[in-house]
N, C-alpha and C positions, 0 to 999 in steps of 0.2 A: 653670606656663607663663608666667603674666603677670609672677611675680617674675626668669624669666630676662631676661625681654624685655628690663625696667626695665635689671639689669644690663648686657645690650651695649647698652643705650643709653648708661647710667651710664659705661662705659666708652669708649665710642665718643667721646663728648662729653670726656671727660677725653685720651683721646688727639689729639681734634683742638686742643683748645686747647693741650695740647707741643708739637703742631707749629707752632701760628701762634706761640707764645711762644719756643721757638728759630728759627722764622723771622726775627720781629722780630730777635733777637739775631743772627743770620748776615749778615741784612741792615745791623745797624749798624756790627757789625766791618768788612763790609767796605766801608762808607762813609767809616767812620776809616781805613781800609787805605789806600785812594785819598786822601785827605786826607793822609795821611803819602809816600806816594808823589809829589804830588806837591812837597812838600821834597827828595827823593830824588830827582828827575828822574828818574822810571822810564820813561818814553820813550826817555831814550839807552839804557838797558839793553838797550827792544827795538827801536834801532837805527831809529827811527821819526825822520823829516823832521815837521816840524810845530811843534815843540816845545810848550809847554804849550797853545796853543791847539785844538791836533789831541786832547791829554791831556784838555780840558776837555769839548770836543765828543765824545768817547767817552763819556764818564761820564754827559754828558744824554741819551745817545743809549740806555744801559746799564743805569741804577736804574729810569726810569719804569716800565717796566714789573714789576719788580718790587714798587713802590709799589701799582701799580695789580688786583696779584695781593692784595692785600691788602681787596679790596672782596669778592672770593669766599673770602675765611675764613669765612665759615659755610655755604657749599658743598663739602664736602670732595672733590667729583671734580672740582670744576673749580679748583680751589685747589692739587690735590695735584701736577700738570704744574708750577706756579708751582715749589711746594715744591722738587720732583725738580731742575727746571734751578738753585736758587740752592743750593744743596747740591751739586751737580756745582759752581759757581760758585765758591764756598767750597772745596772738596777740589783743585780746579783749580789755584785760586789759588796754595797752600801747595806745591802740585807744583812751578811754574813758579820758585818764588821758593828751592825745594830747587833746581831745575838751578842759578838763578845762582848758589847760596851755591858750587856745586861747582865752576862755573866762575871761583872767585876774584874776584865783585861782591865790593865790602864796605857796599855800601849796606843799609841797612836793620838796623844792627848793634846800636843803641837797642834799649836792653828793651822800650819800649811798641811799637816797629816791629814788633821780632820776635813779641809776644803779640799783636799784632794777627793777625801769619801762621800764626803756630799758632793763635791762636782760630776764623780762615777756615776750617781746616783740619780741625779736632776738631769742631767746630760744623757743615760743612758733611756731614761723615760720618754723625755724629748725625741729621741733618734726612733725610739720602738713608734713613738706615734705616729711621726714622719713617716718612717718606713710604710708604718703601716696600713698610712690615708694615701699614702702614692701607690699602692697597691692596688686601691680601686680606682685608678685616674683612668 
């Protein structure tokens, strides 16, 4: 009885830290994401008035709390909503930027652009499932 316990602890513990350690990683792709976008001017893509100062003010307005989810990584139910939205964030992201490629953008054509968008995108999948199966532990 006591050596099971140890195990879903043993394990519990090993799964939370993959998810804060592809958190961190989700989170920093798409910090770089944003960083390369704004090279890109991805505001005229979404047709947005403002130009990079409206681009700027989204972004502070956008990470902190994702930063600040990062204080409840050793709370896994209150950490795990953090988890689930930056994983939607991430899988989001990779969507948005498949419609422009479909609609004939050619921004973001650079090999690092593009692995930034697939890594949004494969990494934010990854974290929604995590999040997800830790859900039912």
């Amino acid at each position: 009885m006591i050596d099971q316990k140890l195990d879903f602890y043993a394990y519990s513990l090993k799964t939370t830290m993959k998810i804060i350690y592809v958190y961190i990683l989700v989170l920093n792709i798409l910090i770089g994401h944003q960083i390369d976008a704004s090279y890109w001017h991805e505001w005229e893509m979404f047709q947005l008035s403002g130009g990079v100062e409206l681009f700027d003010c989204f972004n502070l307005i956008i990470f902190p709390p994702f930063l600040f989810g990062l204080i409840y990584a050793n709370q896994p139910s209150r950490f795990l909503p953090f988890a689930v939205s930056l994983g939607l964030m991430g899988f989001i992201t990779t969507l948005i930027h498949i419609g422009f490629y479909s609609l004939g953008y050619k921004q973001f054509h650079l090999p690092i652009s593009a692995s930034l968008i697939a890594g949004a995108g494969i990494g934010g999948f990854y974290l929604l499932s995590l999040a997800i199966s830790r859900r039912h532990l």
